[in-house]
C-alpha positions as CSV (number, residue, x, y, z in Angstrom):
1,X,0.0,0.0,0.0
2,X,2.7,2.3,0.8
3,X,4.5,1.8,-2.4
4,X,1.4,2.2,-4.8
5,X,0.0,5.7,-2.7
6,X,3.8,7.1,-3.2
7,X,3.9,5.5,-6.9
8,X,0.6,7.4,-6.7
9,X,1.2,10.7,-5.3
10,X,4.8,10.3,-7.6
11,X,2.3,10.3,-10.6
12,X,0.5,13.5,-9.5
13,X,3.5,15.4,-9.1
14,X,5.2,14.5,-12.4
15,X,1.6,15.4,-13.5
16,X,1.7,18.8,-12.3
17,X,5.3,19.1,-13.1
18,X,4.4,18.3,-16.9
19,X,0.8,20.3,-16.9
20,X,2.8,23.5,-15.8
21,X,5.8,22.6,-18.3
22,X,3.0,22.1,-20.9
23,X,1.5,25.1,-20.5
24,X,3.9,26.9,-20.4
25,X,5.1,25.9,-23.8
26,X,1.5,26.4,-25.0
27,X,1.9,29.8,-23.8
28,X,5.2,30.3,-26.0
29,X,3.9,28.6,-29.0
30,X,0.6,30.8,-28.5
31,X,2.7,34.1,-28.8
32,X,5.2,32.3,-31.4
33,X,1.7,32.6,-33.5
34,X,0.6,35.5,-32.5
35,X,4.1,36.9,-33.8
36,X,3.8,35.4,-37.0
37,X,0.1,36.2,-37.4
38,X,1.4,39.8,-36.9
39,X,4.1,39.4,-39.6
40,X,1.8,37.9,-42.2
41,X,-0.6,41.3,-41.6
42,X,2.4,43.6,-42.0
43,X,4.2,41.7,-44.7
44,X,0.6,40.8,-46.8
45,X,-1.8,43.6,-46.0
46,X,0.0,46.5,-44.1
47,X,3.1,47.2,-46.0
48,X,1.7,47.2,-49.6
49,X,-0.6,49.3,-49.5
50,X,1.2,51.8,-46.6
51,X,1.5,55.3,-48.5
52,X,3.7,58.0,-47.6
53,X,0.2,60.4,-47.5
54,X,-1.1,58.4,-44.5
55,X,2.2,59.2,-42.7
56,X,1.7,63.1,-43.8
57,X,-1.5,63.0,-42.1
58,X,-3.3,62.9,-46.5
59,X,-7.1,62.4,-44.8
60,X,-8.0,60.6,-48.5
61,X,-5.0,58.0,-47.7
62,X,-5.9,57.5,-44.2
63,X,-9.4,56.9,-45.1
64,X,-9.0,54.2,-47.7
65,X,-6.0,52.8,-45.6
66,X,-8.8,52.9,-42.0
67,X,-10.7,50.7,-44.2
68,X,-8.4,48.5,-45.5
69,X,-7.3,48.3,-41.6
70,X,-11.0,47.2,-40.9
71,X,-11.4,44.9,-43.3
72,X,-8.2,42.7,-43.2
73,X,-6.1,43.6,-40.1
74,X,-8.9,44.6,-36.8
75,X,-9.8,40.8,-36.8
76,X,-9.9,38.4,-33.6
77,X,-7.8,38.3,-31.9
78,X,-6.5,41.7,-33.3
79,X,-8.1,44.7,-31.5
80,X,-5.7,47.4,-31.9
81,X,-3.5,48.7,-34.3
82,X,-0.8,51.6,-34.7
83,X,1.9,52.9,-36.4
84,X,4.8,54.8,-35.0
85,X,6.9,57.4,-36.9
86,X,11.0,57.3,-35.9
87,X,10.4,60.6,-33.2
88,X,7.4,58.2,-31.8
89,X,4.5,59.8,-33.2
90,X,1.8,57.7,-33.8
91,X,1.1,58.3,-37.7
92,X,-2.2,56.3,-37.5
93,X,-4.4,54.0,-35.4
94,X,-8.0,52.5,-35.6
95,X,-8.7,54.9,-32.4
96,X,-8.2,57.8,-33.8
97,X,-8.1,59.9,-31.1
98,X,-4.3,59.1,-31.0
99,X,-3.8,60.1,-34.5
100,X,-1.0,62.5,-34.3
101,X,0.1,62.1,-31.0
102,X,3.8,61.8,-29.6
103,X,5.2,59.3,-26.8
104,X,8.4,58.2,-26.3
105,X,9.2,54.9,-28.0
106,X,10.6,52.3,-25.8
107,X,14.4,50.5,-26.3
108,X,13.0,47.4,-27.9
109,X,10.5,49.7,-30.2
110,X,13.6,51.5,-31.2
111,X,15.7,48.3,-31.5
112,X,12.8,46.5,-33.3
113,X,11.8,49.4,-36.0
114,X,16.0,49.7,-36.5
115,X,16.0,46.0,-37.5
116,X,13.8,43.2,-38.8
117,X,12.6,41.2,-36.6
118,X,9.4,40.9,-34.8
119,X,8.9,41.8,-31.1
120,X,6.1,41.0,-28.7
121,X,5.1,41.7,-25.0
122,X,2.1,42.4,-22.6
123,X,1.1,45.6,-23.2
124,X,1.5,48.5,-20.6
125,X,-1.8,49.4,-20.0
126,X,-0.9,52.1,-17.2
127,X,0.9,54.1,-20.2
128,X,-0.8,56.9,-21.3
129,X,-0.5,55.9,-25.1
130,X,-2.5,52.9,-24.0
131,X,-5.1,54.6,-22.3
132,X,-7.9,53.6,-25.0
133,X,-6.6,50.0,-24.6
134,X,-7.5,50.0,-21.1
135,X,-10.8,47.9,-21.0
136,X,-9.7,45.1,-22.6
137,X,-7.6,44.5,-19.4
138,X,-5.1,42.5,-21.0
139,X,-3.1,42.5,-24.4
140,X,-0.3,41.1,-26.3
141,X,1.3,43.8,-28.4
142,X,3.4,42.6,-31.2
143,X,5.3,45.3,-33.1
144,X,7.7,45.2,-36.6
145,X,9.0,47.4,-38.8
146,X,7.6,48.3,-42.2
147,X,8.4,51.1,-44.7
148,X,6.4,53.1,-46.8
149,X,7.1,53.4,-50.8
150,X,9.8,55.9,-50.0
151,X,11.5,53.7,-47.9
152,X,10.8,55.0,-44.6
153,X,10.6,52.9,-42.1
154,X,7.9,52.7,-39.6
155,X,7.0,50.7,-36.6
156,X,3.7,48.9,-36.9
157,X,2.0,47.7,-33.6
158,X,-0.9,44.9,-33.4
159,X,-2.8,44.9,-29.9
160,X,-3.9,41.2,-29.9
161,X,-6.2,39.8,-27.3
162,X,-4.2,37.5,-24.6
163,X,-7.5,36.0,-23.7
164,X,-7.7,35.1,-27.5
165,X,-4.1,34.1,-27.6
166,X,-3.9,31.8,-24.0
167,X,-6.7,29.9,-25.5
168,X,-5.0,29.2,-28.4
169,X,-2.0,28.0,-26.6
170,X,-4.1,26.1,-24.1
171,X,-5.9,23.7,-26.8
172,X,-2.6,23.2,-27.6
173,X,-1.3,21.5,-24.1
174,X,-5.1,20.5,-23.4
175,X,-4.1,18.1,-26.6
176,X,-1.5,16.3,-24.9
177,X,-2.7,16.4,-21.7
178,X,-5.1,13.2,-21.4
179,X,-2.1,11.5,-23.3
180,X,0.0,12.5,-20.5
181,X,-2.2,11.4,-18.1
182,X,-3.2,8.0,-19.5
183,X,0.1,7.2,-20.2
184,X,1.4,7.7,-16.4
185,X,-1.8,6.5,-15.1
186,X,-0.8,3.0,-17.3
187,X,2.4,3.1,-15.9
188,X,1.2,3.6,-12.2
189,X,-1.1,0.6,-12.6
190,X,1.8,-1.4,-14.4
191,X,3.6,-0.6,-11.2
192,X,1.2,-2.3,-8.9
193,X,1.4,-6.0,-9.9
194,X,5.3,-5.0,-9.1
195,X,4.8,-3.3,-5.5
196,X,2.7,-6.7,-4.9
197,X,5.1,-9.3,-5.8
198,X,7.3,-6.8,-4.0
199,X,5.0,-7.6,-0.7
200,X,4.4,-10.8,-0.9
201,X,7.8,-11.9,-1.5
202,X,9.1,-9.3,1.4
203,X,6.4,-11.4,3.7
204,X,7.2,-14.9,2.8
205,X,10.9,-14.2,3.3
206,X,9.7,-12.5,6.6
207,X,8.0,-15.8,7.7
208,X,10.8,-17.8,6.7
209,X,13.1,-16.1,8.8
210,X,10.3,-16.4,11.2
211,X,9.9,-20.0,10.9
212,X,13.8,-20.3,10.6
213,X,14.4,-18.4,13.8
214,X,11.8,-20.7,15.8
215,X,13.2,-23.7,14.1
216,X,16.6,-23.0,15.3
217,X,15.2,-22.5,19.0
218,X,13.7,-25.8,18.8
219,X,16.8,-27.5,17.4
220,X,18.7,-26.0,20.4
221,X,16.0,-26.9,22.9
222,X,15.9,-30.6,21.4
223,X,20.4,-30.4,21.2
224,X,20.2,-29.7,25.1
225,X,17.9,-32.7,25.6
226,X,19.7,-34.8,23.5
227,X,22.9,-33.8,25.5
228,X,21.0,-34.1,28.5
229,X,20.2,-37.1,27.8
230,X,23.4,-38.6,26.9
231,X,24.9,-37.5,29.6
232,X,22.4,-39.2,32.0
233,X,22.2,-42.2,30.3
234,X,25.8,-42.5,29.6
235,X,28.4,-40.7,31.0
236,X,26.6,-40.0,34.5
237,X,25.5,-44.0,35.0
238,X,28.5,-44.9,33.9
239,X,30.2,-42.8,36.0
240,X,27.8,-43.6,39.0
241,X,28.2,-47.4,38.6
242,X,32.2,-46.5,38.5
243,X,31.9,-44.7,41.5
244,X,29.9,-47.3,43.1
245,X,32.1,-50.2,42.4
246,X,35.6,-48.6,43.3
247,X,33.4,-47.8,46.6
248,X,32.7,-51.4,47.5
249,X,36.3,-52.1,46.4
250,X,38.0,-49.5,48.9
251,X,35.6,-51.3,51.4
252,X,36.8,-54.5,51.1
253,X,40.5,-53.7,50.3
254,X,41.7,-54.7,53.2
255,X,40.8,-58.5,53.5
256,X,40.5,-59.1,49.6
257,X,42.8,-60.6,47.5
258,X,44.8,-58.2,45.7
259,X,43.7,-59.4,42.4
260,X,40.4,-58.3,42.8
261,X,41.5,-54.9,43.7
262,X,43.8,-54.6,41.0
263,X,40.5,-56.0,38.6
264,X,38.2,-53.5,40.4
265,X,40.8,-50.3,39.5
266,X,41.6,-51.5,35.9
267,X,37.6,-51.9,35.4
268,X,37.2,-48.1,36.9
269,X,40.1,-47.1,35.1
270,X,38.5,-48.7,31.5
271,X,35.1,-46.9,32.6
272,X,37.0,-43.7,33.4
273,X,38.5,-43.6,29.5
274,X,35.2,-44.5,28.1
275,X,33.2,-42.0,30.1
276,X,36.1,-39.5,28.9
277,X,35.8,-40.0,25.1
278,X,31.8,-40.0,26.0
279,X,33.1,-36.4,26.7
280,X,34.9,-35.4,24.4
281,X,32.8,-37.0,21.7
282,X,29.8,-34.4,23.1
283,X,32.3,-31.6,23.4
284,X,33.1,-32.2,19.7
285,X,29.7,-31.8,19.0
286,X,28.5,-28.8,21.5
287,X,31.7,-27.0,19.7
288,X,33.5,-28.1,17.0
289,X,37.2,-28.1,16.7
290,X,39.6,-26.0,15.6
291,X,40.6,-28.0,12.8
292,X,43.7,-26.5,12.0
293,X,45.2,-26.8,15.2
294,X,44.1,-30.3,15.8
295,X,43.9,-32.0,12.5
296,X,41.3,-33.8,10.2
297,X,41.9,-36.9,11.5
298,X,41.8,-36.5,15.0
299,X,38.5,-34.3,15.1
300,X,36.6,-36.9,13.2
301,X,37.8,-39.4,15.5
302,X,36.3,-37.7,18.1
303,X,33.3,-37.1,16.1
304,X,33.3,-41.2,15.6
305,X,33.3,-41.7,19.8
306,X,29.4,-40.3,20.1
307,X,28.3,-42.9,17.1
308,X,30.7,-46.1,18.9
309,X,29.1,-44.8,22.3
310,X,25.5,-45.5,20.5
311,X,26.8,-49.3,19.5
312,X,27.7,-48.3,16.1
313,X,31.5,-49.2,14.6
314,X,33.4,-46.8,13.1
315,X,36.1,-46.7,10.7
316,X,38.0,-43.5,10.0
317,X,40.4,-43.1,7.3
318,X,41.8,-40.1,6.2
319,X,45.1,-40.7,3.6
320,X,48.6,-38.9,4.7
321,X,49.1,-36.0,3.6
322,X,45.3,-34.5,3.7
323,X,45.6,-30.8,4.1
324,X,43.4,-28.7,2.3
325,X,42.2,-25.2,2.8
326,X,40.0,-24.0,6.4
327,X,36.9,-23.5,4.5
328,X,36.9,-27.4,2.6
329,X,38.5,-29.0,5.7
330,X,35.3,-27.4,7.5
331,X,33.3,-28.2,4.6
332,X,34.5,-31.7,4.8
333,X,34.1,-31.9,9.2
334,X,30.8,-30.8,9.3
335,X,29.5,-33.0,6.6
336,X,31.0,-36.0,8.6
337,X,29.2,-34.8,11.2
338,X,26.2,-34.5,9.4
339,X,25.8,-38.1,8.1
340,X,27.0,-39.9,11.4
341,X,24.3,-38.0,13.1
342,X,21.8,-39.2,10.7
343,X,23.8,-42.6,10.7
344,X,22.9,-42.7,14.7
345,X,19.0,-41.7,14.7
346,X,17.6,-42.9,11.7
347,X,19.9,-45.5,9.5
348,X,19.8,-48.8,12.4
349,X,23.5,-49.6,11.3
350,X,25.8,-51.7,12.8
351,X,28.9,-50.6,10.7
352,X,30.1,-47.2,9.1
353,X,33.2,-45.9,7.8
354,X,34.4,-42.4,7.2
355,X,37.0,-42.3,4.6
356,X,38.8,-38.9,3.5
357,X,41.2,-38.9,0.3
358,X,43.1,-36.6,-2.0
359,X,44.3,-36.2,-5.2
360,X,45.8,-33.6,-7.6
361,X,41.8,-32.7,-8.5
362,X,40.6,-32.7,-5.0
363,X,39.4,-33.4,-1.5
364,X,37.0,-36.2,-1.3
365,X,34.6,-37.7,1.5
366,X,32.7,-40.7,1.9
367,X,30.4,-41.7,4.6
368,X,29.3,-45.4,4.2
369,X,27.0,-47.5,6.1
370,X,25.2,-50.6,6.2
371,X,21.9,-49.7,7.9
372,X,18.1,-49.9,6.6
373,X,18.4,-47.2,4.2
374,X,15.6,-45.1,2.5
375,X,14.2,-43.8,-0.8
376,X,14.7,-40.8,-2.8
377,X,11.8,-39.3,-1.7
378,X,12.2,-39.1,1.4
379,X,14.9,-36.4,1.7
380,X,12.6,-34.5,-0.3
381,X,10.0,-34.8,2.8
382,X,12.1,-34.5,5.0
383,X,13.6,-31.2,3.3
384,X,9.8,-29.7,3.4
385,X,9.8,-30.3,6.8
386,X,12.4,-27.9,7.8
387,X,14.9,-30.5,7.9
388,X,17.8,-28.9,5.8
389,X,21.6,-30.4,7.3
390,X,22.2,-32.1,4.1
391,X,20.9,-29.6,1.9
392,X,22.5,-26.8,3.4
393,X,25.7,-28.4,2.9
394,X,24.7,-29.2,-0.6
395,X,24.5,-25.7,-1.2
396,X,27.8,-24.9,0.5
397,X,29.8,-27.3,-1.7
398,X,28.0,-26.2,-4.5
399,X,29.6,-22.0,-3.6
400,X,33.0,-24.0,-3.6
401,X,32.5,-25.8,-6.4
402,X,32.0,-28.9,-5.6
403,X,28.9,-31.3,-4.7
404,X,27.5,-33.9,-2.5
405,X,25.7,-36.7,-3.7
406,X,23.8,-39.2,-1.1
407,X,22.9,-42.7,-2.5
408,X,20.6,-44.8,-0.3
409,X,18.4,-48.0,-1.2
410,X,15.6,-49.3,1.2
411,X,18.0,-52.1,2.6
412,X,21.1,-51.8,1.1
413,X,22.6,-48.7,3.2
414,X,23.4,-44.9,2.7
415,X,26.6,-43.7,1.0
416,X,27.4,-39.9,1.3
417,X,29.9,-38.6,-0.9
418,X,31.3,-35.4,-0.8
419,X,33.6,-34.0,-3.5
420,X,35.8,-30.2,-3.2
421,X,38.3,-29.3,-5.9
422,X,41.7,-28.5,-4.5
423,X,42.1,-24.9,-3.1
């Protein structure tokens, strides 16, 4: 909503911008007309038949040239007309009342009747040589030079309606208006299909992050009850029944045979270093390893303790000489981790082996095991159901350039390869 009202009031205000843009070059083509229309009446009606009589005040000549005035010049929008001698006396007009008068001519009258070009401007109404012009309230006044027979040049001056001539330019920008504003009102609508994909792909990602965030709180409340759990069930009894036996051992120390005391401390000892990779096994998994500092091969054998701990035998193998970059060997950890998880909760395997190998093209992992296995399908469902370990790391391998490919039959075990070009 808020995109398509500011798409909305963006529209207006390009609209008013291009209404006031339009009309303002409606205004300028309106007087660009009224200039020419101006130039066609001196150049076609005014000058030919401008004699020097009417400019000595002949009254014949300025008769037959008044009516030649009214017939083809004083037409709409036209309502005035004058001509100016050099020393600004006005040699005739259609008032003529101002016949014979003398005003000062302006710098651009002077400038004009000096050259050839054509001139125009809103009249001066206030002026006193416009006094007649007064209740038409507003003019244009276009002015040129012309020159009689003799050659002398005089300034002729058209009083033109501006009523007359905004209208003109008006239907001019009133043309392209509706264009205008179909044509934004389109795009506006075009817009909105946009601002609502926008939406509902900003809320879908908002409820996945939601749905992530709460699935990541669940994961660590069922990770503390798993670890809870391991620990009571295996290091704590194991512990207890350790405790427990060196106890009644320490009891009967003195009048036992030493044999049995010795086979009471080596059976708390064995406990002891199986309650201690327990440990570390779960540390491995609460926080990884630094790999670099510890090795490849020593982290996943830690990693291997949880699934042996869980009655599951593991073979790791990872070939001399195995160093690749942090971000593989991570890679490369954390997939390990990944499939002897799922190796321990869902496959039922009795055997598994991790095996790690190089070669000039790259780093390569292989999880194997012999447990009940699974179809295609169901990583797919399991994928939908916020289950994403393996496809996460999918993904990952993919951003190195490499891949991960899990083969699985119902019966015949799971196989997780993973393959990283060298880096």
């Amino acid at each position: 909503m808020q995109f398509a009202l500011s798409g909305l009031v963006a529209m207006l205000v390009v609209a008013l911008a291009a209404t006031i843009v339009l009309r303002h070059a409606g205004e300028t083509e309106s007087v660009r007309e009224a200039r020419r229309l101006t130039e066609v009446l001196g150049r076609s009606a005014v000058e030919p038949n401008l004699h020097d009589g009417v400019v000595r005040g002949n009254r014949v000549q300025l008769a037959a040239f008044d009516r030649l005035v009214h017939q083809r010049v004083l037409r709409s929008p036209v309502v005035r007309v004058k001509l100016w001698t050099a020393n600004g006396r006005i040699a005739y007009s259609d008032e003529h009342r101002l016949i014979g008068s003398r005003y000062r001519l302006g710098d651009d009258e002077v400038a004009t009747l000096s050259g050839k070009g054509v001139a125009a401007g809103i009249s001066d109404l206030s002026a006193p040589e416009n006094r007649y012009e007064r209740p038409y309230r507003k003019l244009l006044e276009v002015y040129m030079p012309v020159h009689t027979p003799s050659r002398r040049p005089l300034l002729f001056e058209a009083y033109l309606r501006f009523s007359d001539v905004a209208a003109s330019g008006r239907r001019v920008w009133l043309a392209f208006l509706p264009a205008l504003v179909v044509a934004l009102l389109m795009l506006w609508l075009l817009q909105l299909p946009i601002a609502l994909s926008l939406a509902r792909r900003l809320r879908r990602g908002h409820d996945e992050r939601e749905a992530l965030l709460l699935r990541a709180l669940n994961a660590s409340d069922n990770e503390r009850r798993a670890i809870a759990a391991d620990l009571h069930d295996g290091v704590v009894q194991d512990l207890a029944g350790t405790s427990y036996a060196l106890a009644v051992a320490a009891e009967s120390a003195d009048h036992a045979p030493t044999n049995d005391v010795a086979r009471a401390l080596r059976t708390g000892a064995n406990a002891t270093r199986q309650s201690m990779r327990q440990l570390r096994s779960l540390l491995v998994e609460i926080y990884p390893p630094n790999l670099r500092d510890t090795g490849l091969e020593p982290a996943l054998n830690d990693l291997a303790a949880r699934a042996v701990a869980r009655g599951v035998a593991v073979d790791v193998d990872v070939a001399d000489g195995v160093r690749p970059s942090d971000e593989v060997e991570r890679l490369v950890f954390r997939t390990a981790q990944e499939a002897l998880r799922n190796v321990v909760e869902h496959a039922g395997a009795g055997t598994c082996s991790v095996a790690v190998h190089a070669n000039g093209r790259g780093v390569e992992l292989v999880v194997a095991d012999n447990g009940r296995g699974f179809e295609r399908t169901v990583l797919d469902e399991r994928r939908t159901q916020g289950h994403l370990g393996l496809a996460l790391l999918a993904d990952q391998a993919a951003d190195l350039g490499g891949r991960l490919d899990v083969d699985s039959a119902p019966g015949a075990g799971t196989r997780v390869t993973l393959r990283l070009p060298a880096r």
